[in-house]
Structure formats: structure tokens, C-alpha cells
N, C-alpha and C positions, 0 to 999 in steps of 0.2 A: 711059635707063629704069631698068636695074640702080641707077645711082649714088642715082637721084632714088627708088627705091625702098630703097633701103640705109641712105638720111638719113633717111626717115620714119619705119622701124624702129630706127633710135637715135632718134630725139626722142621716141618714144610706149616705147619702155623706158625712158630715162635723163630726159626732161624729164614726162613726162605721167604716167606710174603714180605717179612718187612723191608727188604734188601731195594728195593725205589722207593724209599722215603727220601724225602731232603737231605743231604750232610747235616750234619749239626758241625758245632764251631770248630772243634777241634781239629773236623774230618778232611772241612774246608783249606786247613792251614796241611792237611796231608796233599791235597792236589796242589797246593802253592809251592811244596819242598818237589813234587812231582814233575813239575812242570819247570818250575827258576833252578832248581839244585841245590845243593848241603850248600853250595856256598855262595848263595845270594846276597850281599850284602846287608839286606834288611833283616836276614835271620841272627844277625850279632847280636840284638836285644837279648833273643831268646837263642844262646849256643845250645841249650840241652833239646831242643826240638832233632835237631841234626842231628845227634846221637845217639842213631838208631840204626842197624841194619835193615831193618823191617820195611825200609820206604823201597827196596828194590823188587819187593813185591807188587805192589800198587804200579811200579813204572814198569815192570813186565805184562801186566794184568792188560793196561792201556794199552800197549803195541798190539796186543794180542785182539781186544774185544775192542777197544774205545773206551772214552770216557762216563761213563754214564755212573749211576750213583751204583746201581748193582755189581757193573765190571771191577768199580773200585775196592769192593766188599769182601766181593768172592773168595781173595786171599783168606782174610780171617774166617770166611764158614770153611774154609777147606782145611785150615788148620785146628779148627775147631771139632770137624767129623773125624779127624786124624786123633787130635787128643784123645775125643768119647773112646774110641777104638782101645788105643793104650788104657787108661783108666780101666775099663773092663778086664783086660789084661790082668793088672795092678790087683781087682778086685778078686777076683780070681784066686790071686797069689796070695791074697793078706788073712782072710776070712773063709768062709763058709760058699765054696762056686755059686751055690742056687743064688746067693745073695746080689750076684755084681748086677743082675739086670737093674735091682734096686738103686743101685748106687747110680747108674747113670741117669736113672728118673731124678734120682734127688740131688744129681746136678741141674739138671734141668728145671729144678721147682726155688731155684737161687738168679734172678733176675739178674744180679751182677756177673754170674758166670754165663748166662744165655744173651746178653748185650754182648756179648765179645764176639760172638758170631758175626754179628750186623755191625760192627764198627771199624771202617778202616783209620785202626791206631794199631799199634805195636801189641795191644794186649793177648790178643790169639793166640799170637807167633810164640807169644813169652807163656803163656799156658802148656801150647803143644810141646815147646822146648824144656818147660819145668819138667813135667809132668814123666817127657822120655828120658830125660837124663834119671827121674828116678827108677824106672823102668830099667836102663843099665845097670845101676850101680845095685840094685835088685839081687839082676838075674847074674853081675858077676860076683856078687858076694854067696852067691848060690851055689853056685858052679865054678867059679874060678876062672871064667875063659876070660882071656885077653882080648880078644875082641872086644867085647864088654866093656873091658875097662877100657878102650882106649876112645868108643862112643861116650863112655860116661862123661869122661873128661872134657870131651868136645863140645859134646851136650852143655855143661859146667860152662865152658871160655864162652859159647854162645848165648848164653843168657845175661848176663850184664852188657852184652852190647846190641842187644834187644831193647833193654831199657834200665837206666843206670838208677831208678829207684827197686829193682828187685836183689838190694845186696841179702837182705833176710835173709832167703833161699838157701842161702850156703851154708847161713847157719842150722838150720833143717838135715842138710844133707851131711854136713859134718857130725851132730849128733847122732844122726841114724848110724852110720858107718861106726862111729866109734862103739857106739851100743852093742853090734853085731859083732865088734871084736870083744867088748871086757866082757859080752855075754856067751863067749865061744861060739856061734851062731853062725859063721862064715866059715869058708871052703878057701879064705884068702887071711895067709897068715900077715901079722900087723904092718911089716914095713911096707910090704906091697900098695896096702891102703895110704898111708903115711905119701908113699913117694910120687902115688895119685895124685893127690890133696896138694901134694907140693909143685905138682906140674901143673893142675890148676890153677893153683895160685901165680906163677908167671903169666900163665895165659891173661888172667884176667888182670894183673897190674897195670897192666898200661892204661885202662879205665879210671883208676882212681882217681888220679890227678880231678879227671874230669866231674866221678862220682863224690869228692870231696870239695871242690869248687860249688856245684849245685846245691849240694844238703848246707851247706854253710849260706848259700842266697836266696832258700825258695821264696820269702816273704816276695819277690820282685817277680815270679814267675808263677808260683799257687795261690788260688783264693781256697783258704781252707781254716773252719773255726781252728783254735785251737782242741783237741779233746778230753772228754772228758771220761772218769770210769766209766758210767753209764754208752759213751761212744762205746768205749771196747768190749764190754760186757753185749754189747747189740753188735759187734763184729763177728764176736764170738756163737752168737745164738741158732746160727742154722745146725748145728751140728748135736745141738741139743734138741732144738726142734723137729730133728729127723727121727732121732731116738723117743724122744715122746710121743709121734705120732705113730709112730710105729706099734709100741706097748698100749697106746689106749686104742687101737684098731685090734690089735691081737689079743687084749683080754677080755673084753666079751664072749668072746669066740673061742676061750680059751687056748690059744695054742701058743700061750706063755708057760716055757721049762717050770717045773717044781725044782728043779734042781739045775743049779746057773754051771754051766760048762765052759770050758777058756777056749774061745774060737778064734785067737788067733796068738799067733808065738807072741813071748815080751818085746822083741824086737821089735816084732811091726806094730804093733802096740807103741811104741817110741816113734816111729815111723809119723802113722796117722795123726797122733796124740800132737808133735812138734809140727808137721805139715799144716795141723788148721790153729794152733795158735801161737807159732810164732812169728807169722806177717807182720798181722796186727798187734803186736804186740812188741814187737822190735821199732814201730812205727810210733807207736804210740809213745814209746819209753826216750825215742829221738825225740819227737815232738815238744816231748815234756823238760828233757833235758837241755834243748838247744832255743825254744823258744822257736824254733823254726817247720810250724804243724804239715807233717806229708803225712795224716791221716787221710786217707780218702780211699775210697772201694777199690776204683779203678787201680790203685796203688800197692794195696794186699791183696787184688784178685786170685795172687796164684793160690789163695788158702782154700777156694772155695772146693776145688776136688777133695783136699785132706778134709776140709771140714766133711761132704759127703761119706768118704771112705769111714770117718771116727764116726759119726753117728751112726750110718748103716751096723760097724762093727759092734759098738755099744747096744743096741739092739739085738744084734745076733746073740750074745751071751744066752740070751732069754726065751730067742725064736725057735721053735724045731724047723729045721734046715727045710722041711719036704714045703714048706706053707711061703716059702718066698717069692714063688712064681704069682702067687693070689696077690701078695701085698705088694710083689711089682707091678702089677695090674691094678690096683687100687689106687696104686700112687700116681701112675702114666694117666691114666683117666683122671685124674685130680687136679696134673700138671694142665693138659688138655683143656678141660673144662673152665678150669679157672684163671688160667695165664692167658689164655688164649683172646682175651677183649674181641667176646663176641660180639660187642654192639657196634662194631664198627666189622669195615669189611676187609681189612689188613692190622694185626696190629701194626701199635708204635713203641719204638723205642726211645726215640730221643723227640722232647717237645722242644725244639729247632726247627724252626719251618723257615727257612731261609730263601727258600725257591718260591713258593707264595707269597713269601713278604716282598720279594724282588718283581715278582707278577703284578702284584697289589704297588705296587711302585711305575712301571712303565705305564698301568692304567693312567693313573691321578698326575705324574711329571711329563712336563713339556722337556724337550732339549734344556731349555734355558734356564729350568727350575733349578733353585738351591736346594743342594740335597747333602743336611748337616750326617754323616756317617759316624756314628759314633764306634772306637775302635771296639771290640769284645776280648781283645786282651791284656792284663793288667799291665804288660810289660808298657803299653801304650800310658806315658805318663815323662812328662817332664823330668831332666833334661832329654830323657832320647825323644819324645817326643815334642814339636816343636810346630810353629803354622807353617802350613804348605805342606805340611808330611806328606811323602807322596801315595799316592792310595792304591799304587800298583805295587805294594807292598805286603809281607804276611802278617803284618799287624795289622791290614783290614781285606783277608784271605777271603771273608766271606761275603766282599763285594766285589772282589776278584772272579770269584767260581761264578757266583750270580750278582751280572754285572747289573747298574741300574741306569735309568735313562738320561734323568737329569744331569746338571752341574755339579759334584762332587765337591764337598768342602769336608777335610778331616779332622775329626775332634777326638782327644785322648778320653784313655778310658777312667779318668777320675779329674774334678775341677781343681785348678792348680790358677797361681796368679798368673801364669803366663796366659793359662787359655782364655781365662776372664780376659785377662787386655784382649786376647782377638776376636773373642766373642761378640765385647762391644765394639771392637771397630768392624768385625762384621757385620754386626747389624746396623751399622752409621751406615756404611760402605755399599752393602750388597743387599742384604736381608729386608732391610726398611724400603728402597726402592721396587724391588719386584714387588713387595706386598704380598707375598708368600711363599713361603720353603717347605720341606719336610726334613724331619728329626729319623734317624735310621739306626738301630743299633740292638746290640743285646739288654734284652729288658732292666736289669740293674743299674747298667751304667747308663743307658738312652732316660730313664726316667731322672735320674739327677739334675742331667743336660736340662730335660723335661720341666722340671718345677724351676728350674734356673731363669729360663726361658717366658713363661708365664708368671714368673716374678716381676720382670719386667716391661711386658710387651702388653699385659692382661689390660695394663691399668691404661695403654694407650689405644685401646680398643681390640685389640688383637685376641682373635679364638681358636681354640686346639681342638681336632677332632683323632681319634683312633683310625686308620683305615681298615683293621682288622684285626683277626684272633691268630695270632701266628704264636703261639706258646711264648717260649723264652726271648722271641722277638718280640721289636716293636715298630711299627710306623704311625708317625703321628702327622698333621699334617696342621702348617697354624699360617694363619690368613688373615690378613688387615679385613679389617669392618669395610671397609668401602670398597675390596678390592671384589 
């Protein structure tokens, strides 16, 4: 009762208050494919946005409820309370029962796997679908039932057109399977698995084309450092984290084993062990190889349940089974307390505040005001972007969703000589006549604009002011002396 009431008070602080927050950028370009479709012309910059099943969620959600930032979300918490479900399941099977309440707290105490809740992007969809496909491939290598295998597979085809950077995964699930076979562990003799794997694999071919087109371009579509060991060794860290917190709560108290017991088969041991580190680690070793970095969270999120599941399990070795209810308790009261940003009255997940900065804009703009938009996506950059780009476009989605009042001028998202030239003849033309505009855009790339802008204009009397704190936004507003 305690646990099952300790999991509802993290889901309704950490997944459910935040769900009317503003979009953030990404979210924005999810109602722009929602609204124009996979094949609006403007999303040719960016072909891998469209490459997703997941947007027919979002456009069912709207018929249903409307637009609003929650209806758009809801998809992913619901896919999210479906995964916790399974997971538990999984925990169950892999370890020590008393243990799995633990394991969904210490999903929960991993901010990359609790933003998926609150984000309408593909990641949810692509967690819930990870997570059941291993769930089949589980319970058919357990039992042998055909059923099983035939969800597992499905599960399998469904996840690369979820999102074409989760190919890792397979490699996950191919490992586990084969373990369960050279380790005699399965109720499914080998070819069976084999002719899976191979129906699989038709399933998901037709993606390649697409997912090898992408991984060869991301520079033009990811801002991502490249990484470094120390990146993956901190990819890797929650699952060590889990297991240490665990043993220095429980040796005080002592109810640390004298004598370490194997709490779970070697199989799922392969299982757990491949599921939290080879995301990140298949990404990383891309990265490294191609010069082309898809390190990012959002990108190996599907590790964060394995990571859970191998640290919980790592722990258990050492835990006596009756005392897991206590440290589930410990933990959910941890996540609660701590995640939960009590100094405010909702938390936040994404500092995007797009709806206040567009507020903070209708204030301060006339109709006729210039209003410089700078794009927030890297695709926005010379040749595809060019003057006059039109702004009812998903390269500036998030002044689509929240429209602004003024006169709209479009500026790519890095300074190229083209935009220089229009720049200045903007401000021959337009800029310098009103005697004042506003600069609009995602903080990195609006602040560029920013110092561009007061390079030139400072020295002819011209002053910039902030109009507010909108996180990873900016609105700036710059105004002739005499005006």
C-alpha cells in the first residue's frame, strides 16, 4: 500500500503537473508535422523528423481533446505508465520479486527516463515498444509459445520506425537471445530464434536506406559535442549509482548478505548487463568512428530501464530479499522529495518557455513592429535557407504554435554571407526607418544575431534591452536613441 501510494505521488508531481508547461522546440515542430503532414514541403530539410510513426498519436490525441500542450502529451505519459507496468513485470522475472517496486523508483530517480512522460517526441512510444518487445522475447524463450514470438517480432519491426536512431536495440536483443540459446536457458530450440531474427530483419529493412542516409548526415540535423570517455562513463553512471546507493543505505543497518548469492540466471544477467550499456555505447563507438556525434540522452534513452533493472540487480546479490520493501520506500520518498522542485508550484522540464516569450512579445510589438525570428533549428542555414524564407514553415515551428504580433522577418540559424547581405540591407531598408525591432529566437542562436546586431547599430546610437527570462529563449528588443 505505502509503495503503490509512494509511485502515485511521484507520477502526479514528476509526470502529471508538468504536462501545461510551454512546448519546448522540438515539441513545437511535433504540432507543425500535426497539423501540415509527413509531407509538407518545408520538412525536406529535415526528412528524418517524418520518420516516425509516433506523430499519429499526437493527431489522434487532438481530434479527441484539442490542442492544448497537455492533450499533446498525454500520448507519451500513457505510454510511459504502460512501460512502468511492463518493467515491473520484467523485474519480477529477472531478480529477486520483493525487488521490482525498487526498480521502478529508480526509473524514476533518472530525469532522462521521467522527461519522456512530459514530451510529445517519439521517445515514450519507443521506450514502451523497447521495453515489450523484451518482455515477449522473455516470456517466449521461457515457455516457447508462438504467440510470443510472433508479438516479439512485431514489437522488433515497430521500433526502428519509431525512431531510426534506436538501431542499438537490436543489438541488445540479438545478444540476449543468442545467450539463452549457447547457455541452454530457453524452451525454444535455435532455429526457431534464427528464423525470428530473420523475419525481423525483413521487417525492419526497408528503414535502412533511410537509417543509413541519416547517420551519414547528422552534422546538418544534430547539435551534439562530439564525445568524450568521460561522456559515456556518465551515461553509464546511473546504474552504478543505484547499486551504491542501495549498499551504503543497507550497511548501517546491516542487512548486507555475509554471503553473496546469484539472484539472478546468467542469462538475464546478459540481458540487464547489454540493455544499459550498449546504447550508449554503440553511439558513442558511431560517433567516434564517423565523426558524425548522436550522443545524446534523448538518443540512448531506451537504456535507462536496463540501467535500473542491472543496478537494482547488482544490489540484490548482497540484499536479503524480506528488506526491499523498506528500500523501496526510501528510495520513492528520495525521488519525491528531491526531484520534485519544491520551490516552485509545478515542476519543469524543459527551460523553453515559448508561450511567455510570445506573451512577452504581443505586449512590447505593434502590428508593424520588425520582428527579427531567429530559426532554432540547425537545418535553418544557407543554401536551404535563404531571405524571405517563409515563416509558416517547420524551421520556425515555434512561432507557428505561438504566433507573434509584429512583422515577421526570418533569420537562419547560424550567420552565413548571405544573411549578412540581408541583414544589412535590412537594416538600410526596414530596421533603421521604424527605429526599432525585436530579435526572437533560441538563446544560442538569437544571441549570435544578438552581438551582430550591436556590433553595428551600438555605435550609431542604438540600445538593446532583454524583455524577459524565458530560459533557452530570448527576446531582446533594440531601439534608436531618439525613437
Amino acid at each position: 500500500m505505502l509503495l503503490g501510494l509512494l509511485l502515485v505521488l511521484c507520477i502526479v508531481r514528476l509526470w502529471l503537473m508538468p504536462l501545461g508547461e510551454s512546448f519546448w522546440t522540438d515539441e513545437a515542430g511535433t504540432v507543425f508535422v500535426v497539423h501540415h503532414g509527413t509531407e509538407d514541403p518545408t520538412l525536406a530539410v529535415a526528412p528524418q523528423v517524418a520518420e516516425s510513426i509516433y506523430f499519429a498519436l499526437p493527431w489522434i490525441a487532438e481530434k479527441l481533446g484539442g490542442g492544448s500542450e497537455l492533450v499533446y502529451r498525454l500520448p507519451s505519459t500513457c505510454a510511459m505508465l504502460a512501460a512502468l507496468f511492463v518493467i515491473f513485470r520484467l523485474a519480477r522475472r529477472l531478480m529477486p520479486p520483493q525487488a521490482a517496486w525498487f526498480v521502478l523508483f529508480a526509473c524514476l530517480a533518472m530525469r532522462g527516463f521521467d522527461i519522456q512522460a512530459d514530451d510529445a517526441r517519439p521517445y515514450a512510444l519507443g521506450t514502451l515498444v523497447a521495453v515489450s518487445t523484451v518482455w515477449f522475447l522473455v516470456r517466449w524463450l521461457d515457455a516457447g509459445r508462438w504467440r510470443d514470438a510472433l508479438l516479439f517480432v512485431a514489437g522488433g519491426a515497430l521500433l526502428w520506425r519509431v525512431q531510426l536512431i534506436y538501431w542499438p536495440f537490436y543489438l541488445v536483443l540479438a545478444l540476449y537471445a543468442g545467450a539463452r540459446i549457447v547457455m541452454h536457458h530457453s524452451a525454444v530450440r535455435w532455429p526457431w530464434p534464427t528464423a525470428a531474427f530473420l523475419a525481423l530483419a525483413l521487417f525492419v529493412w526497408p528503414a535502412v536506406p533511410e537509417a543509413r542516409a541519416l547517420a551519414m548526415s547528422t552534422q546538418q540535423h544534430v547539435i551534439v559535442a562530439m564525445p568524450t570517455m568521460r561522456s559515456l562513463l556518465s551515461a553509464w553512471a546511473p546504474a552504478v549509482l543505484i547499486a551504491l546507493s542501495v549498499l551504503l543505505i543497507a550497511w548501517p543497518v546491516r542487512w548486507i548478505r555475509l554471503r553473496k548469492g546469484e539472484s539472478a540466471a546468467p542469462s538475464s544477467w546478459v540481458l540487464m548487463a547489454a540493455w544499459w550499456l550498449i546504447p550508449p555505447l554503440a553511439l558513442f563507438s558511431f560517433s567516434k568512428l564517423t565523426g558524425q556525434s548522436v550522443f545524446a540522452s534523448r538518443y540512448y534513452s531506451l537504456m535507462f530501464p536496463g540501467a535500473a533493472l542491472a543496478g537494482t540487480a547488482l544490489a540484490a546479490r548482497y540484499i536479503d530479499a524480506r528488506r526491499w520493501t523498506v528500500l523501496g520506500a526510501i528510495l520513492g520518498g528520495g525521488v519525491l522529495i528531491f526531484l520534485g522542485q519544491w520551490d516552485r508550484p509545478a515542476p519543469r522540464d524543459f527551460n523553453y518557455d515559448w508561450r511567455a516569450a510570445a506573451q512577452a512579445e504581443k505586449q512590447d510589438a505593434q502590428a508593424a513592429t520588425p520582428v527579427i525570428c531567429v530559426s532554432p533549428f540547425v537545418e535553418a542555414q544557407s543554401p536551404a535557407w535563404h531571405p524571405n524564407y517563409p515563416s509558416s514553415s517547420f524551421l520556425y515551428a515555434p512561432f507557428v504554435v505561438y504566433p507573434v504580433q509584429g512583422r515577421v522577418y526570418t533569420f537562419p540559424f547560424d550567420i552565413s554571407q548571405a544573411a549578412k547581405t540581408y541583414a544589412y540591407s535590412l537594416t538600410g531598408t526596414t530596421l533603421g526607418p521604424a527605429g526599432e525591432f525585436l530579435l526572437y529566437g533560441y538563446r544560442p542562436a538569437e544571441e549570435r544575431w544578438q552581438q551582430w546586431f550591436q556590433k553595428r547599430l551600438a555605435p550609431r546610437g542604438w540600445r538593446s534591452r532583454s524583455l524577459g527570462n524565458f530560459g533557452e529563449v530570448n527576446l531582446v528588443e533594440f531601439k534608436a536613441r531618439h525613437s
